[in-house]
C-alpha positions as MATLAB code, in Angstrom:
seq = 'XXXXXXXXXXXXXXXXXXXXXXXXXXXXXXXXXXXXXXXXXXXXXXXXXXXXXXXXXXXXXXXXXXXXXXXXXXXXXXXXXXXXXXXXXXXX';
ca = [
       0.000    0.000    0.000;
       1.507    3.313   -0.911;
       0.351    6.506    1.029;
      -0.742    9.377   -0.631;
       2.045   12.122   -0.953;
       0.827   15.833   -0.990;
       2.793   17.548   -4.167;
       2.531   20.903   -2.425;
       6.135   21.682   -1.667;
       6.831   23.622    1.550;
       7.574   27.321    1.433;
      11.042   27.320    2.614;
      13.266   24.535    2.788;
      14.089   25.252    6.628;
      10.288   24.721    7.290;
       9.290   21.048    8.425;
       7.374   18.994    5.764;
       3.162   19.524    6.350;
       1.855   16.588    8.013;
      -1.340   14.913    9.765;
      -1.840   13.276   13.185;
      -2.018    9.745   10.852;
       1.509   10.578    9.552;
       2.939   11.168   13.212;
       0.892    7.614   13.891;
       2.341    6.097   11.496;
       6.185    7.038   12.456;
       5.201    6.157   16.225;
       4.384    2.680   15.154;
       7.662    2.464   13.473;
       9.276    2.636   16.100;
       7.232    0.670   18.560;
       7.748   -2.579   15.879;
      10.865   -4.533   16.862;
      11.468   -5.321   12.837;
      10.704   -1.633   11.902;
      12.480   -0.177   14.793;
      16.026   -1.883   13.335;
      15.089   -0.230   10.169;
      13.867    3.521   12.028;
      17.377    3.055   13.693;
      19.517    2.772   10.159;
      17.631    5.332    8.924;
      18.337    7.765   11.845;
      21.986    7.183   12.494;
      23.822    5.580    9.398;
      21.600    7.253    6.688;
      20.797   10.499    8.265;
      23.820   11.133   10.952;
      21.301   12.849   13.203;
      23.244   12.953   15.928;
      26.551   13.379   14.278;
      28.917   16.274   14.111;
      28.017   17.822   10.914;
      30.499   19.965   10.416;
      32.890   19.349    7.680;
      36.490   20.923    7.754;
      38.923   21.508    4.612;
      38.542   22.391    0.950;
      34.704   21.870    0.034;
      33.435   21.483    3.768;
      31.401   24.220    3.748;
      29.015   22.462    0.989;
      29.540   18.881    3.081;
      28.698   20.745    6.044;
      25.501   22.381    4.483;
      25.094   18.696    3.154;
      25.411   16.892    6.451;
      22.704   19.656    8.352;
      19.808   18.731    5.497;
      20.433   15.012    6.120;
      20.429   15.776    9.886;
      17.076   17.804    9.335;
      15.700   15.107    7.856;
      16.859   12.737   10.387;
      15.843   15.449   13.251;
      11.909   16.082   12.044;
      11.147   11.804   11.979;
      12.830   12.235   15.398;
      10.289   14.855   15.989;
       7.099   12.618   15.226;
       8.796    9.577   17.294;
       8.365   11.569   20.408;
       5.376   13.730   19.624;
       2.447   13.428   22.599;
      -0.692   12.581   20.186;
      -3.889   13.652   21.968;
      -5.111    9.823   23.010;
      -1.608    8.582   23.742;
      -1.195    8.015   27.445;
       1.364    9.414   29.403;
       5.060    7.707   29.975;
];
């Protein structure tokens, strides 16, 4: 089953993608499922670095640097839904 992806890009690049309570859901479960978690995990530290050092010294850093933040941002806003109180979830 493939979800339906809005086409309506975001104003600025800096802004976080537009989203709905089923899309934060569907994150949570993610990383709730053993199997999915291992994937959720990848995705967050080898893929995305999100909790890496971005910067980049030497010739050309400044670009790997800017490079290393976006895949950080990315890594940072599914981080974002992962611990985001939905309105029925119970506390703790």
């Amino acid at each position: 089953h493939v979800a339906k992806v809005s086409k309506k890009p975001t104003p600025q690049p800096w802004h976080p993608a537009p989203y709905e309570p089923g899309d934060t859901a569907a994150i949570k479960a993610l990383a709730r499922d053993e199997k999915h978690a291992r994937a959720l995990n990848w995705i967050l530290n080898s893929l995305c670095g999100t909790y890496d050092q971005p910067y980049r010294p030497g010739e050309g850093g400044d670009r790997d640097t800017v490079f290393a933040c976006a895949k950080q941002f990315v890594g940072q806003q599914i981080v974002k839904h992962i611990n985001m109180k939905m309105p029925n979830e119970k506390q703790g």
